[in-house]
Structure formats: C-alpha cells, structure tokens
N, C-alpha and C positions, 0 to 999 in steps of 0.2 A: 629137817625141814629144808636144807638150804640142796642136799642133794634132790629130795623131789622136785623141787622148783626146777633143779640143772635138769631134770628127764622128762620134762613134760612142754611143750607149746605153751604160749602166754592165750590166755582165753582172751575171744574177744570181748567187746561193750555186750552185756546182755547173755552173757554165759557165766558156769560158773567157775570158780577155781579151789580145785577140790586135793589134798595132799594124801594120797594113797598110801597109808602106812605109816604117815608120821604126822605131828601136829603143829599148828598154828602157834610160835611163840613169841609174844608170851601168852596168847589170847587161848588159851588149851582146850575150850569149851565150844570153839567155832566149830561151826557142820562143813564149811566153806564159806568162800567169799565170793560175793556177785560182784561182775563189772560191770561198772560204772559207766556209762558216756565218758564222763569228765574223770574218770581215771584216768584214759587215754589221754585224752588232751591234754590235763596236767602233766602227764608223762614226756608228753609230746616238747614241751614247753622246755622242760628240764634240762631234756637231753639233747636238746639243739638250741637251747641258749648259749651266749658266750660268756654270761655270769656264772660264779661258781657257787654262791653262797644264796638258799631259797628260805624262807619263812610262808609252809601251807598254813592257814588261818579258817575262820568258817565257824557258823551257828553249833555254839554246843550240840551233842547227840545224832551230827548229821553222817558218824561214821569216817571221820578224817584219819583213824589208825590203820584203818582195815587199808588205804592204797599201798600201806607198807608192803604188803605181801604182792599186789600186782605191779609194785613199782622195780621191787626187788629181782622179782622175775622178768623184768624186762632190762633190768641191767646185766644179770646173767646169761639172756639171749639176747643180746646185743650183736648184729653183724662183725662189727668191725669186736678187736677183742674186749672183754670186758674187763673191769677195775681188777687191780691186782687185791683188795681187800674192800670190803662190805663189813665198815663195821657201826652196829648199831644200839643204842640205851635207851630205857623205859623206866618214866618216874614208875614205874610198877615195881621196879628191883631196889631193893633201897642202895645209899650212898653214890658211889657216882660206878658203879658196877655197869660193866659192858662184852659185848659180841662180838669179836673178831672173825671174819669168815676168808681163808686164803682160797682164791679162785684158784690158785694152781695145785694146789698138795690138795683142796676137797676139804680142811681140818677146819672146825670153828672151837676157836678158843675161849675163856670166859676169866675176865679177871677187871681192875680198878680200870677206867679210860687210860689213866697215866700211863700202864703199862702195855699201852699197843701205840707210843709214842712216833714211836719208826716209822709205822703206815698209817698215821693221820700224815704225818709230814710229807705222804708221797702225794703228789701233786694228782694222780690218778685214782687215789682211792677214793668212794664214797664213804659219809660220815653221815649215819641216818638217827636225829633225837628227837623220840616225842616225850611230848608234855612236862618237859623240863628244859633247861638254858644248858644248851652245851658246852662242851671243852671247847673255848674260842682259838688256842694255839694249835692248830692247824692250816696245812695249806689243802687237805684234800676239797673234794665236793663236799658241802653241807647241805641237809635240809632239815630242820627244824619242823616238826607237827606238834600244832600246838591251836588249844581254846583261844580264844579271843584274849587272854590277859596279857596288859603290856607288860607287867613284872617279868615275864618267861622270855619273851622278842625282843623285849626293847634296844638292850645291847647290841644284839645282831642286827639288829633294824636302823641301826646307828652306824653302823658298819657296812650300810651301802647293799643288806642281801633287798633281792627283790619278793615281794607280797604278793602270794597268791591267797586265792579264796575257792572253797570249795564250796558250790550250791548245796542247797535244800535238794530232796530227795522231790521226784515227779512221781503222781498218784501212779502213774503206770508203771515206774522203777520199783515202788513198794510192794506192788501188788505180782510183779513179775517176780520178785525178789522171794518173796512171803511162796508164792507158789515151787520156784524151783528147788528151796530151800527144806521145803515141807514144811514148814513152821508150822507150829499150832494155832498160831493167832489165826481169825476167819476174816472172810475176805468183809466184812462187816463192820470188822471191828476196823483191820486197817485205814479204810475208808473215813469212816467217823473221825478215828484219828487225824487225820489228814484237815479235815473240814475244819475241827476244834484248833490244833497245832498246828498247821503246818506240814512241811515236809521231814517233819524230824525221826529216823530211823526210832532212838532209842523209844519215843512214845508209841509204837504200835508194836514191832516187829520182835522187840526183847521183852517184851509181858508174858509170861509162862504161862498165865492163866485166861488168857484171853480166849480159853475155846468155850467160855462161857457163853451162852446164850443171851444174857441181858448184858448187851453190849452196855446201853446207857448206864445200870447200875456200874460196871467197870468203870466206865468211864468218870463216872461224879465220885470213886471212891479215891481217883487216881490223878490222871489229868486234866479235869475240870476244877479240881479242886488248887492242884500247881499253877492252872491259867490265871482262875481267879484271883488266887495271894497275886501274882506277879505283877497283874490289872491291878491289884486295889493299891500296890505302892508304888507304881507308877506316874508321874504326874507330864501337862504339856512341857514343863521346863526340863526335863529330864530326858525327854525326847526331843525337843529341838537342838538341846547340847550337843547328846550321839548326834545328831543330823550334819552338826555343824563341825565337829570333832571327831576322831577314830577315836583318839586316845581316851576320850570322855567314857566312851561307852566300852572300853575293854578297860579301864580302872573302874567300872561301876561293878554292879549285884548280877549275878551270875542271873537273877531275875529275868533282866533288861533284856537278856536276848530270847526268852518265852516271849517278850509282849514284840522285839524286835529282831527279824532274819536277817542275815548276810546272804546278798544274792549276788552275783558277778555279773559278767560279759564273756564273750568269746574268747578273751586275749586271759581269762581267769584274773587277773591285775589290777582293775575296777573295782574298788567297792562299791556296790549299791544296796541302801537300807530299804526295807519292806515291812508293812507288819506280818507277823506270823499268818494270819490267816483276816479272812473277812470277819469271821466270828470274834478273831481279837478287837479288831479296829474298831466293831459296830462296840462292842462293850468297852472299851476304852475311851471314844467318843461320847459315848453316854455320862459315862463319869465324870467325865472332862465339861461337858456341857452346863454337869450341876454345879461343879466347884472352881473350874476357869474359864466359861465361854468367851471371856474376851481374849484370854490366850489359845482356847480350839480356834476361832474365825480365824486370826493371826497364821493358827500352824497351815490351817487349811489351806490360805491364800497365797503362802511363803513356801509349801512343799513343788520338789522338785523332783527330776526323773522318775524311779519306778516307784519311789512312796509316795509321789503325787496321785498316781493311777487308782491305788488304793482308796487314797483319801478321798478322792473326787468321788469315787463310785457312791461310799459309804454315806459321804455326804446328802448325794441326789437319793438315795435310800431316805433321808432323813427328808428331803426337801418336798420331791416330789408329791408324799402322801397328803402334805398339809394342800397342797391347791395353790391357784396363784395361775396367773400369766404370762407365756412364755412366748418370745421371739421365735417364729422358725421358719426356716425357707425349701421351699420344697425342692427337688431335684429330679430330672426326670431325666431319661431313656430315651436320645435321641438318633437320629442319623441308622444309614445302614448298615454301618461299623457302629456297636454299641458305643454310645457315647455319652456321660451324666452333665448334664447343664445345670447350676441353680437359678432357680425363678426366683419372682418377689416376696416379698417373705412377709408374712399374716401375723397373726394373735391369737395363738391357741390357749384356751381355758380350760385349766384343770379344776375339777371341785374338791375339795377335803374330802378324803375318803378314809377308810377302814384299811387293816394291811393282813396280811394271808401270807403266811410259806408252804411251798409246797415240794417235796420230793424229786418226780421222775416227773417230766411230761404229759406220759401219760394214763397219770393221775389224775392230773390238773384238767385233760382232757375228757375221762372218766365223767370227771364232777361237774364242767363247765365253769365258763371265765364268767364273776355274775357282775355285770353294772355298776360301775363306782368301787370294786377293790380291788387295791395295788397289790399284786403277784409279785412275790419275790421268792427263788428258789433256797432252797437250802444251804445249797454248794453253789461257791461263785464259777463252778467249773461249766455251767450250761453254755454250750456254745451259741452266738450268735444273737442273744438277748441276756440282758442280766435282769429284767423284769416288764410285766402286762399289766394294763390298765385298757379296760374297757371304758367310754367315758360315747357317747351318745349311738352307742351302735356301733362304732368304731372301735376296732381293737388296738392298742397301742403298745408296741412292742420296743423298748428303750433300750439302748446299749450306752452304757458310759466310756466315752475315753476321753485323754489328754494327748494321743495321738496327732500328729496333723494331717493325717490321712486310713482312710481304711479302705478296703478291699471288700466290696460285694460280690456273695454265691450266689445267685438265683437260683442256683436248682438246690442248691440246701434252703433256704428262705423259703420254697415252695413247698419241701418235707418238711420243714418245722410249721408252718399251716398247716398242712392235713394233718401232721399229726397231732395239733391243738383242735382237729376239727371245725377248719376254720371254712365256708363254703366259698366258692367262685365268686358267689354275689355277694359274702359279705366283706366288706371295705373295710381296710388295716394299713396300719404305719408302720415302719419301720424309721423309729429316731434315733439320731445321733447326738447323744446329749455332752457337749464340749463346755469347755470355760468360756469365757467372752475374752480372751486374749487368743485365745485358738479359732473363734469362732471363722475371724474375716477371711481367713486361706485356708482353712479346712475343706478340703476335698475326697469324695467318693471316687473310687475308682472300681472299675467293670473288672472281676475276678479275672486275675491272670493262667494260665498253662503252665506245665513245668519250662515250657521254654521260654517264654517269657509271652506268648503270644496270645491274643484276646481272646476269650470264647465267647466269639460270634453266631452260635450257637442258632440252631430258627424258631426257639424257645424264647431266647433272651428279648427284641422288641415284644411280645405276646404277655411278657411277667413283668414290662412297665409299671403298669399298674396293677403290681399283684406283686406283694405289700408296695403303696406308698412310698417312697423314700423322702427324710426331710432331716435337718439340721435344727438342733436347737438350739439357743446360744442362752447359758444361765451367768448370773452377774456374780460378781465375788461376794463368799460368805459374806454376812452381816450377823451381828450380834443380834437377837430377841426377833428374828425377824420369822413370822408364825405363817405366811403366807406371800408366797413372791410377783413380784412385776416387774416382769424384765423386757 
C-alpha cells in the first residue's frame, strides 16, 4: 500500500484515490477512496501548523478513516522531504499492535507500538491512531481519529492537541462519490438518505442492497427505524446539555449523534451542532411538544448559531400553518444603481390552513398552488424558498433565516415563478421570515458578482415588483400558543 501511494500523485477534492495492485489497509474491501473538499483542508491545517499533536473528531459514519489514505499520501509527497517514519494502529487489530513504514529503505514493519520506540521518539516521524488512545510517550507528530467519545481523546485533549471536526457529507459529495465509485446503491436511494439522516456516508453509500427498487421499503426496514429509536429516547434536556457541553454529548449514546451532527467552520476547529436533517428536527419537535413544550419554547428561543437556523425554520413550519398576524415591512427597488429601501410596515393576515409536501417544483406546478394550503417541500434543499402559501390571490413565498442579512437573485426569483407558473399579472411575495431580535437590522441586499460588484442588470428595476419583497418579524415561541399576533 505504502509503495502505491509513493508512485502515484495525491488526487484532487473530487477524484478518486485508487491503489493499483494493492490494497487499502486495513479497510481491504475498499474500491477506492473519494476526495473530499475537507480532506485537503484538514490536511492543509496539519501540515502548516506549528502544533504537533491533532485530535480529528466528527459525526459517527461520516467517513473519518478513510483521510487516513489521502492524508498519508500527502505526507509521502510532501515537497520538502517527508517523515523519516509513518507509523500507524487501528482498534481493528487487537492489542496495542502497529505499522512502521521507513520512508527511506521503502520496508513496513509490523509488531507491538513499544517496539518502534526509536521512531515515535524522532521528533519528525508521524504517529497516526484511530479509534483508540494512543502510545502518549512520544515526541513524533500525532493524530488521533477517532468518534466523538471522550474516553478515547480526552487524555490527549488534556495535553493541549488541537480539535478538529470533520463535516457531514454534501448531497453532491454523495452523489458524485456513489457515481465515480460505481456503487450499487441508486441515486434514489442516496438522496432519500440524505433527507431522512443527514449527510452520513455509512447510511446510503455502504448498504449493499440498496439497488432495490422500493427505496422507501429499505428505508423503514433500516434507517427510519435507527431515526426513530434515537428520536423516541431523545429528550429537550438532553439536547440542550450537548448544546451547552462537548463533553455531555460525546459521554452520551452513540444515539445522540443520529438525532445530532457535528458540523464546523472553515478553520475545521469550531464545533457547531445541527440536527441531523429537517426530517429529524420536525419529529423531534413533535415529541417534544407533547411531553416538554415548556422546555421546546425555551430551546427554541435559547438556540444559537447553525442549530438555531434549523430550529427557527421548523418552528415557522409549525407556526405559519396555524394563521395568525404578522408584522412585515415591505422593501423595494430603488434608485438607478439597484438599491432595497424598507417602507412602513403593515399587518399581514394569515388564515389556518391545511399543509401539502410536495417533491420537485415541478410537480407542484403540474398540480397548481390551491388557496389556503401551506407548501412545504420535501427536502429543505429547495433553493430560494422553504415554503408557498397562497392566501387572497397572492402567492406567498417564505424563506426562514436567522441570518442578518440575505442576498437577493432576481433572475433566479424570476425562474422560480415561471417555473411555479406563476403569470406577469399575477401578484407574489417574497418573505423573509426572521426572529424579532433580528428583525430591526435585518437587511436585503441586491445579488452580488463574483467580483464583488452589483448586477445592475436592465432587468433588475423592471422585477421590482416581480415577486414582492418584504420582511417579517415573528415574536419568540410561546407555549400553547395555536395562532399568532405579532
């Protein structure tokens, strides 16, 4: 293995890494290994830090072994010369048994860690362990891959190494992944996965039998049944602890992390929590509703960064359908350099309505948007609306964030009408449905250029008014509260 890796280029993000003739060890049943974005950049990190000692971390099943092979390959083609030894153990081998690899003789040797004593002590060697706590008397490079459990890190982690996090897996990483790989599973099935879990490799991509045609039967026999157990022993106290705590949530049930992801930042060093998917959240919230509402409104109102975005969405899911009256201020398309102003801001009336999911667009477009029911897509992945509400003629098209600012497309807003079949004359919104602590400086801005520069476009005054644009401001949850005025 270690010779293939020395005679081949490091693939890039989005190719694959393929070992001609020999195999993946210890993984012996890989086809190959896709790269990653955040391979690189974890690599990236590594190898031009000034710390020696890393702990990778990251949502069970999102594939944290597999950098082993692109990270290792990037320490053998390393410009400058590489480590004099690469050596590496996997709770896969029992006792504390290891891999010595000498970059200069080409030999990899295999015997107890104790006995490659010599070259953990060289200050230049790499020292690579997953899934178990490594031999701590060394002075080489360490990294550490390992599940979220603190039993496995915590010593090292006490000893000053630095915490990275590997993201969840992007629909488009899985699906490129699934394709170059050949895999059996269909691109159906991936997808689905995806909606239900998350971005978690091992649920779509490692099911052998996934070229079944009744995705959904798979599905409820497999990972809808793992969602559910994990949702139903789940509770709000148990999620605001991880919220509050690392350590809460990586001494918990291997459960905790199906209902909750670890997702990063650019710097990989960030932890930030999420739920697994929208489909977790809306059933989580349900349950939570019946048996803690006055600790869901709490979590709701208390959540921050990217689990707030979540919560917010799911929430205005639950809110909007009931009716109720809402604050909003319209915005408009000013000046000859496009420019958004907000006006004074009215009382829009929502009635109780009925709720509809619907697939693809256009589907929904097929069918027609009928009077009084709340659209909401399947997948939170629909760009540029997360759900439609027709309410006197008017189409209303909601977007949630906790953002304090968004970026408007006119010419995409303009393809997402026609393709709702929405006509010139007939009159639509485009809302921006925010907290009431975001509301007062919440600002539109006119879609940017890759250079940073306005498209002024001799379109953009002309789609003014074509959707609508307006601001809503909804007030913080409330317990029992079955229809709102805000």
């Amino acid at each position: 293995m270690m010779r293939a890796l020395c005679s081949q280029a490091v693939p890039a993000p989005g190719e694959v890494l393929r070992l001609e003739g020999a195999g993946f060890v210890p993984d012996v049943d890989l086809r190959g290994v896709y790269i990653r974005e955040c391979y690189k950049g974890l690599a990236d990190v590594m190898l031009t830090s000034p710390l020696k000692k890393f702990i990778l971390t990251g949502t069970p099943g999102v594939g944290k072994s597999t950098i082993f092979y692109y990270f290792v390959g990037r320490l053998l083609q390393q410009r400058s010369t590489p480590p004099p030894f690469i050596i590496w153990q996997h709770a896969f081998y029992s006792g504390g048994r290891a891999f010595c690899y000498n970059t200069k003789t080409g030999d990899t040797l295999c015997g107890e860690v104790s006995s490659f004593m010599a070259a953990l002590m060289n200050p230049d060697t790499w020292y690579i362990a997953d899934a178990m706590p490594p031999e701590l008397k060394t002075k080489a490079h360490l990294l550490l891959i390992t599940s979220p459990k603190r039993d496995t890190y915590k010593v090292l982690e006490k000893r000053g190494a630095r915490m990275l996090h590997m993201p969840p897996w992007s629909l488009e990483e899985l699906q490129a992944c699934r394709s170059k790989l050949d895999l059996s599973v269909s691109e159906a099935f991936v997808k689905k996965c995806f909606e239900y879990g998350g971005g978690v490799a091992r649920y779509s991509l490692l099911q052998l039998e996934a070229s079944n045609n009744d995705v959904e039967e798979l599905l409820r026999e497999g990972l809808l049944q793992q969602l559910r157990g994990a949702i139903d022993t789940s509770s709000v106290s148990q999620v605001r602890a991880a919220l509050a705590d690392v350590a809460t949530q990586d001494m918990g049930l291997d459960t905790s992390h199906r209902v909750i992801h670890i997702k990063t930042d650019s710097s990989y060093s960030k932890r930030l929590l999420e739920f697994a998917s929208r489909w977790v959240a809306e059933r989580f919230m349900n349950k939570a509703a019946a048996e803690d509402e006055y600790g869901l409104v709490s979590l709701v109102n208390g959540s921050q960064d990217t689990f707030r975005g979540l919560m917010h969405e799911v929430w205005m899911h639950r809110t909007l359908p009931k009716g109720g009256e809402f604050t909003i201020a319209p915005v408009k398309l000013t000046g000859g350099t496009p420019k958004l102003v907000r006006e004074a801001e009215y009382t829009l009336k929502l009635p109780p309505c009925k709720e509809e999911v619907f697939e693809e667009v256009v589907d929904l477009a097929r069918k027609g948007c009928e009077e009084g029911v709340y659209y909401k897509p399947v997948s939170a992945r629909l760009p540029l609306v997360d759900s439609l509400l027709r309410v006197g003629g008017v189409m209303n098209l909601f977007q949630m964030t906790v953002s304090p600012d968004k970026p408007v497309d006119f010419a995409k807003l303009e393809g997402l009408l026609g393709d709702l079949g929405i006509t010139p004359q007939q009159e639509a919104r485009l809302i921006f449905v925010v907290p009431e602590d975001i509301y007062p400086n919440f600002k539109i801005n006119v879609k940017t250029g890759e250079c940073g520069q306005k498209k002024a476009s001799p379109t953009a005054p002309a789609l003014a008014t074509r959707p609508k644009l307006c601001i809503m401001r909804v007030p913080r949850a409330q317990v029992g509260v079955r229809a709102l005025s805000a």
